[in-house]
DOLO-187272 format. One record per residue (C-alpha): residue in one letter; residue number from 0; z, y, x. Coordinates in steps of 0.25 Angstrom, whole numbers, plus 5000, padded with zeros to 4 digits. Layout:
% DOLO-187272
+---+-----+------+------+------+
! r !   k !   c3 !   c2 !   c1 !
+---+-----+------+------+------+
! a ! NUM !    Z !    Y !    X !
...
+---+-----+------+------+------+
END
This chain:
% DOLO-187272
+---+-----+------+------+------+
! r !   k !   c3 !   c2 !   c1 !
+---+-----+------+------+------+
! x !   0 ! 4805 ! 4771 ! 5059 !
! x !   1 ! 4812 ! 4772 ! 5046 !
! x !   2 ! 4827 ! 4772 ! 5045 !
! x !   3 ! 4828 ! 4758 ! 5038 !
! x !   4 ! 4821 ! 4752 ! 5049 !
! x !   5 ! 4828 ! 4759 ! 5058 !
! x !   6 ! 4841 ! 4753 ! 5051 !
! x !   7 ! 4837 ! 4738 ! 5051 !
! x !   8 ! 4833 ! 4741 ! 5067 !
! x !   9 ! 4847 ! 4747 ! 5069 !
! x !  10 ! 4855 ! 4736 ! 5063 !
! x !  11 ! 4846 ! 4723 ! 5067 !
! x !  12 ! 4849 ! 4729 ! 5082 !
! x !  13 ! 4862 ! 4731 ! 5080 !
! x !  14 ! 4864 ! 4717 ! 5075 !
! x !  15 ! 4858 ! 4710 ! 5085 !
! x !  16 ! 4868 ! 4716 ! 5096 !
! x !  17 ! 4881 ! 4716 ! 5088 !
! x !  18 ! 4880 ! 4732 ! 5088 !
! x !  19 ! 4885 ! 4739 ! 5074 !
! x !  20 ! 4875 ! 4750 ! 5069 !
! x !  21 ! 4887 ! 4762 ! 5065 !
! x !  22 ! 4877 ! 4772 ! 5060 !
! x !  23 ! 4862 ! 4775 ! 5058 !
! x !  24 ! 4857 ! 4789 ! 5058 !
! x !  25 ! 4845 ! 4794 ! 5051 !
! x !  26 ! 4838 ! 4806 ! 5054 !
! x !  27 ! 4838 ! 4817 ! 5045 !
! x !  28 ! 4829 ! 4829 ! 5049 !
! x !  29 ! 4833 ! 4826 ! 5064 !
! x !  30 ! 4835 ! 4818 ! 5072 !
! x !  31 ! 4822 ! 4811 ! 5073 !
! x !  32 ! 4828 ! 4797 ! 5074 !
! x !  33 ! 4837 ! 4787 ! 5070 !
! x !  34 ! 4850 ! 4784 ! 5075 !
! x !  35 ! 4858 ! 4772 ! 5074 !
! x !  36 ! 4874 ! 4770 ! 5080 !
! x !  37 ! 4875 ! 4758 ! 5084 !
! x !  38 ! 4889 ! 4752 ! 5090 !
! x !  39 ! 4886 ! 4743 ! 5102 !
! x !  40 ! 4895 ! 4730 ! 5104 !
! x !  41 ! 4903 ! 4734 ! 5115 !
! x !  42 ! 4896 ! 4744 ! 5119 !
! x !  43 ! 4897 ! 4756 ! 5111 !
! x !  44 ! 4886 ! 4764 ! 5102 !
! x !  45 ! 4873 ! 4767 ! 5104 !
! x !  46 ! 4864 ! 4774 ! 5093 !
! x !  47 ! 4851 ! 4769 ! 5093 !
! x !  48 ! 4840 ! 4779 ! 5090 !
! x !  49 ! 4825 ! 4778 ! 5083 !
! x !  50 ! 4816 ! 4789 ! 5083 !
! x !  51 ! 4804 ! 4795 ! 5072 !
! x !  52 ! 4795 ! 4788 ! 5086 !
! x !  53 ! 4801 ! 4777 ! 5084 !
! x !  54 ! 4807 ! 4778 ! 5098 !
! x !  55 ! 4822 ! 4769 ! 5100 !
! x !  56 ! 4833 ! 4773 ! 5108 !
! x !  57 ! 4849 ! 4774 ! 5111 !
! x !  58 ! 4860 ! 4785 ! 5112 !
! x !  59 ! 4872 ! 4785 ! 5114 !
! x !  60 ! 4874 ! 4795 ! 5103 !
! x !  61 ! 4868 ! 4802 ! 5092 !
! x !  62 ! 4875 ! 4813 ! 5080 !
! x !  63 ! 4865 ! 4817 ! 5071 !
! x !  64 ! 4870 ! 4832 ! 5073 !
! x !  65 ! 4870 ! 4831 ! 5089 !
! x !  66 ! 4856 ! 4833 ! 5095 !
! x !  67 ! 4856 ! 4824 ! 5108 !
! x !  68 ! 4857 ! 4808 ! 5110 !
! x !  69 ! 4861 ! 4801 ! 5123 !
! x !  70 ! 4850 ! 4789 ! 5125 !
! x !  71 ! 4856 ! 4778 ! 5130 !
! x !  72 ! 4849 ! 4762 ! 5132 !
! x !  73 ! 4854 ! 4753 ! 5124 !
! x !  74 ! 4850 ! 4739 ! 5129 !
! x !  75 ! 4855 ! 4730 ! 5120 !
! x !  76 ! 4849 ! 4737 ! 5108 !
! x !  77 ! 4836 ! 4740 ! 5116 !
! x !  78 ! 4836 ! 4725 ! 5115 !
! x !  79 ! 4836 ! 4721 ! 5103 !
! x !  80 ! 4827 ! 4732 ! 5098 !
! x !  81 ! 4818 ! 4728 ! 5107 !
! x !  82 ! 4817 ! 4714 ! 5105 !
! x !  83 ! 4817 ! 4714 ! 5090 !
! x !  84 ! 4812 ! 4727 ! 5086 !
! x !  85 ! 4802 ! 4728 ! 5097 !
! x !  86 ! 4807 ! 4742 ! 5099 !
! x !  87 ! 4812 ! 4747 ! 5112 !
! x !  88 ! 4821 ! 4759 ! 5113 !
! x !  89 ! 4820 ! 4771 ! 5123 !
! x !  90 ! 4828 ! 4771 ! 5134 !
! x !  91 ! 4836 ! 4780 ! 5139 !
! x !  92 ! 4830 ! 4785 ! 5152 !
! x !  93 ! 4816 ! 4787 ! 5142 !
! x !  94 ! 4823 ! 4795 ! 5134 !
! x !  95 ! 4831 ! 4805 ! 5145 !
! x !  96 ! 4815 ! 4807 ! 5151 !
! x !  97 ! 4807 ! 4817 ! 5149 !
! x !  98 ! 4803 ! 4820 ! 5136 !
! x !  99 ! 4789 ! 4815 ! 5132 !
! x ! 100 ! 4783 ! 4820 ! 5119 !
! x ! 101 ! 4784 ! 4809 ! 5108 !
! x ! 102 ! 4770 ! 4808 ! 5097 !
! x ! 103 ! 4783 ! 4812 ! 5087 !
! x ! 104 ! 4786 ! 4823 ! 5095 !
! x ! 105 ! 4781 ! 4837 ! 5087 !
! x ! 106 ! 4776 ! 4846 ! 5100 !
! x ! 107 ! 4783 ! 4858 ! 5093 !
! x ! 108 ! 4796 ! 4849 ! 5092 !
! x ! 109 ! 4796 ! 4846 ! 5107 !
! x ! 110 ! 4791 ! 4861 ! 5111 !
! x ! 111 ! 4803 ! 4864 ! 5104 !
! x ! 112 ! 4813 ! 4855 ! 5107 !
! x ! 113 ! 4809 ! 4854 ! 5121 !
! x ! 114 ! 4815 ! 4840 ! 5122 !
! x ! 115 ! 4817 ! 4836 ! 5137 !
! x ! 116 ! 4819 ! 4822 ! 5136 !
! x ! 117 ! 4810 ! 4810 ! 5128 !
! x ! 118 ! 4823 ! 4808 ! 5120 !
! x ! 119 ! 4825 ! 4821 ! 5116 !
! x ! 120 ! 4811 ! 4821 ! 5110 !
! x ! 121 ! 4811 ! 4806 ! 5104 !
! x ! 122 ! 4826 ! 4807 ! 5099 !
! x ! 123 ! 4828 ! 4822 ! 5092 !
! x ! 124 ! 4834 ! 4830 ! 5082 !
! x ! 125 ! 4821 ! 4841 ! 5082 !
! x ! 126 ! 4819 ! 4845 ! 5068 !
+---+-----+------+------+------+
END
């Protein structure tokens, strides 16, 4: 995934629920994924996540400079990716499960890093 499509995802999302994207975050040499803020109607902001996998997601918050997320479900975006996009986000109680080595997932990376959780390993900031 490259960071325009990434961006034309994001927004064509965000439209179709009445949602405003506040911020997109590209990766520099970590993390290894896209970040997008996104300020839900009456229900305040999500940031929806895209990994180098390809793998979609949702927290509740993301700083660049902060190493952890807090993965939440996020139904009403779920949807609409889903349904135009064809692409179906983890869920929440995937990502807090046991850690499963993902093809992108260098074995010394995750000898190292030791990550406990498929989250952990699919959303990072291991350089």
């Amino acid at each position: 995934m490259d960071f325009t499509a990434f961006k034309k995802i994001v927004h064509s999302t965000a439209q179709q629920i009445a949602a405003k994207v506040v911020e997109l975050h590209k990766p520099d040499v970590t993390p290894n994924f896209y970040a997008a803020e996104i300020a839900l109607p009456h229900a305040g902001t999500v940031y929806l996540l895209c990994s180098i996998g390809g793998h979609w997601a949702f927290s509740s918050r993301y700083k660049s400079d902060e190493c952890s997320l807090d993965f939440v479900d996020c139904p009403s975006l779920a949807d609409v990716l889903e349904g135009t996009f064809g692409i179906t986000p983890m869920l929440k109680a995937d990502l807090l499960g046991d850690f499963r080595k993902q093809p992108f997932n260098s074995e010394a990376d995750v000898r190292y890093w030791k990550p406990k959780t498929l989250g952990e390993g699919v959303f990072n900031w291991w350089d």
